[in-house]
LOPA-824968 format. One record per residue (C-alpha): x, y, z. Coordinates in steps of 0.25 Angstrom, whole numbers, plus 5000, padded with zeros to 4 digits. Layout:
% LOPA-824968
u:v:w
X:Y:Z
...
//
This chain:
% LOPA-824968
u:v:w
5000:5000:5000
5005:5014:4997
5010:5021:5008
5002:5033:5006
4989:5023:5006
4992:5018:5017
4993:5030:5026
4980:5035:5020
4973:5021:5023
4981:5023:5039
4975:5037:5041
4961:5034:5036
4961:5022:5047
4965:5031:5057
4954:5042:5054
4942:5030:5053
4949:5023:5065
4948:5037:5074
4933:5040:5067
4930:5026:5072
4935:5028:5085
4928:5042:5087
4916:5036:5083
4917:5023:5093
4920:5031:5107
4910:5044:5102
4899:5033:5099
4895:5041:5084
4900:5045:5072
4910:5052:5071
4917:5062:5057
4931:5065:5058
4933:5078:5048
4945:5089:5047
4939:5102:5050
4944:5107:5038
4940:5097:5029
4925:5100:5029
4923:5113:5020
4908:5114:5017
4903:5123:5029
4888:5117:5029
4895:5102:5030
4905:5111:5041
4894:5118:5047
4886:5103:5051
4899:5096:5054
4901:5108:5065
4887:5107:5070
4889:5093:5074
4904:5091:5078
4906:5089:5094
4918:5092:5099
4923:5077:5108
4934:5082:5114
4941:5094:5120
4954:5095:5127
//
């Protein structure tokens, strides 16, 4: 397998294991998104309406 594959396969096993995990000890979905990698404001606008902050130092 190319190495470059491979990395790519690593980190997207990594991202589903974590969204897994959330989802297991929170009891409910769960999306894992950058904020900047949502530009539609309306799309932006609902996300922000429902996200809840889990954990604050």
């Amino acid at each position: 397998m190319h190495p470059l594959i491979a990395q790519h396969r690593a980190g997207l096993e990594e991202f589903f294991g974590a969204k897994a995990a959330l989802e297991q000890w929170l009891g409910r979905g769960v999306d894992l998104v950058e904020p900047t990698a949502v530009r539609n404001p309306y799309l932006l606008a609902g996300i922000n309406r429902h996200r809840e902050l889990v954990y604050a130092a």
